[in-house]
C-alpha distance (Angstrom), angle and dihedral (degrees) to the residues before:
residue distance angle dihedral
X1 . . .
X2 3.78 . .
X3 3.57 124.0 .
X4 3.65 96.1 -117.9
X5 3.74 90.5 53.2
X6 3.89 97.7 50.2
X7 3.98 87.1 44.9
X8 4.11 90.2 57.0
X9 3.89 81.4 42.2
X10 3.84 98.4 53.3
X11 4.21 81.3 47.2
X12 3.15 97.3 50.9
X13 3.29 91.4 45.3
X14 4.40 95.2 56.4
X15 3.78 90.4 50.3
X16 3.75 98.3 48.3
X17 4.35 85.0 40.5
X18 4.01 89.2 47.0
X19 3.78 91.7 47.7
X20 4.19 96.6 45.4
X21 3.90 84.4 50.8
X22 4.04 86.8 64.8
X23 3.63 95.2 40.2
X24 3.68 90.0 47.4
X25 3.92 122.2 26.2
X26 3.67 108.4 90.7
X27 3.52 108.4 146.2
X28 3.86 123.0 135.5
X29 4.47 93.0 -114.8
X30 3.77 94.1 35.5
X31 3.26 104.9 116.4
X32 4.09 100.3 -166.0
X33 4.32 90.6 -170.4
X34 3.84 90.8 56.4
X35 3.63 93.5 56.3
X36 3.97 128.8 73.5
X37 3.49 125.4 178.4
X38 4.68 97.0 -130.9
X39 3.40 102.6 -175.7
X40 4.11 143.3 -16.2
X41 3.94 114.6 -136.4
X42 3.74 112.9 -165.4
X43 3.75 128.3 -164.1
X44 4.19 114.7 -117.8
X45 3.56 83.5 -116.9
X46 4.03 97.0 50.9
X47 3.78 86.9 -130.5
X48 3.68 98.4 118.9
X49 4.06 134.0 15.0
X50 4.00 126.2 -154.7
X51 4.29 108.4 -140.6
X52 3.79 104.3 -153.4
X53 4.00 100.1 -153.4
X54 3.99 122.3 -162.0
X55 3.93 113.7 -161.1
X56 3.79 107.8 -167.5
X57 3.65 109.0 -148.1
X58 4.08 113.8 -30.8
X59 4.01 90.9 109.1
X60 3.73 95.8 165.3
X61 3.84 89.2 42.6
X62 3.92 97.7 51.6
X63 3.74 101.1 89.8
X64 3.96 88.0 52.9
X65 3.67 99.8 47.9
X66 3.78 95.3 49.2
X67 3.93 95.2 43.8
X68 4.27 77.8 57.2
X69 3.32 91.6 50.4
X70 3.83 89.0 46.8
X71 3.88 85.0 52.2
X72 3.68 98.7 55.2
X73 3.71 91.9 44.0
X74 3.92 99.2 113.6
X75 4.06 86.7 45.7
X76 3.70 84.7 61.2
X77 3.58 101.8 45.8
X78 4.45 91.2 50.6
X79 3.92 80.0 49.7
X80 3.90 92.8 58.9
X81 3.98 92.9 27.8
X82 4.00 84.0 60.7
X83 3.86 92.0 42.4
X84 4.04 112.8 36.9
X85 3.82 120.5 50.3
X86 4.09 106.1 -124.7
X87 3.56 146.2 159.7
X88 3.27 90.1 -128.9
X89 3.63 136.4 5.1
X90 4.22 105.9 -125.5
X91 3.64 117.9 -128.6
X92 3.87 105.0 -122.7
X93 3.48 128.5 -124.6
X94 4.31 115.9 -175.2
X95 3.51 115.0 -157.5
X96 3.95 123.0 -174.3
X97 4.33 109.4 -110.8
X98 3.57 117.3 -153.0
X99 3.59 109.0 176.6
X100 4.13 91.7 92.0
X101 3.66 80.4 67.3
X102 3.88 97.3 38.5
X103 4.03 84.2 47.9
X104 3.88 89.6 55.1
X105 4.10 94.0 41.2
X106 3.62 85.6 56.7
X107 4.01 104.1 37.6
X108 4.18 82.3 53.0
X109 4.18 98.4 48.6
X110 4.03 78.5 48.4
X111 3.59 92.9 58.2
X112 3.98 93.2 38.1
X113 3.90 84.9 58.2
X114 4.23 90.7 49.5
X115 3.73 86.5 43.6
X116 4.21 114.6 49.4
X117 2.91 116.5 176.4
């Protein structure tokens, strides 16, 4: 598969995720505006798809949210195996990303060091 093609794919892919979580995540301590959907890594053979999941703030809470969205994983992939045409539907995997936080941590000891006080 070319590159191009898997990187439309893996786009695809985060919309369609991002949009299921909406339709889908109800629970009580699911806090839908902590989470974003980063990226969507897909196998060459479409078989399986990495979920890169940023949880803004809710530290003591991030353990629970992503075993729920763990749970609803095979809900998510009938939603986009009933909405996106392809060979195969890939078997998700979501995995907790960290570097919107490391980004901010870093962005904020940058503007401590412009800023002494």
């Amino acid at each position: 598969m070319s590159v191009n093609r898997l990187t439309r794919v893996n786009e695809l892919l985060k919309r369609e995720i991002s949009e299921s979580l909406f339709r889908i995540m109800h629970e009580n301590d699911f806090d839908l505006s902590a989470v974003t959907v980063t990226r969507v890594t897909t196998s060459r053979n479409l078989r399986n798809a990495r979920v890169f999941i940023a949880i803004r703030g809710h530290q003591e809470k991030r353990d629970r949210m992503l075993s729920l969205l763990r749970k609803h994983r095979v809900e998510i992939q009938h939603r986009i195996n009933a909405n996106i045409t392809l060979k195969y539907t890939p078997r998700l995997m979501f995995e907790l990303d960290t570097s919107i936080e490391e980004g901010d941590h870093i962005l904020h000891r940058l503007s401590e060091l412009d800023n002494p006080t």
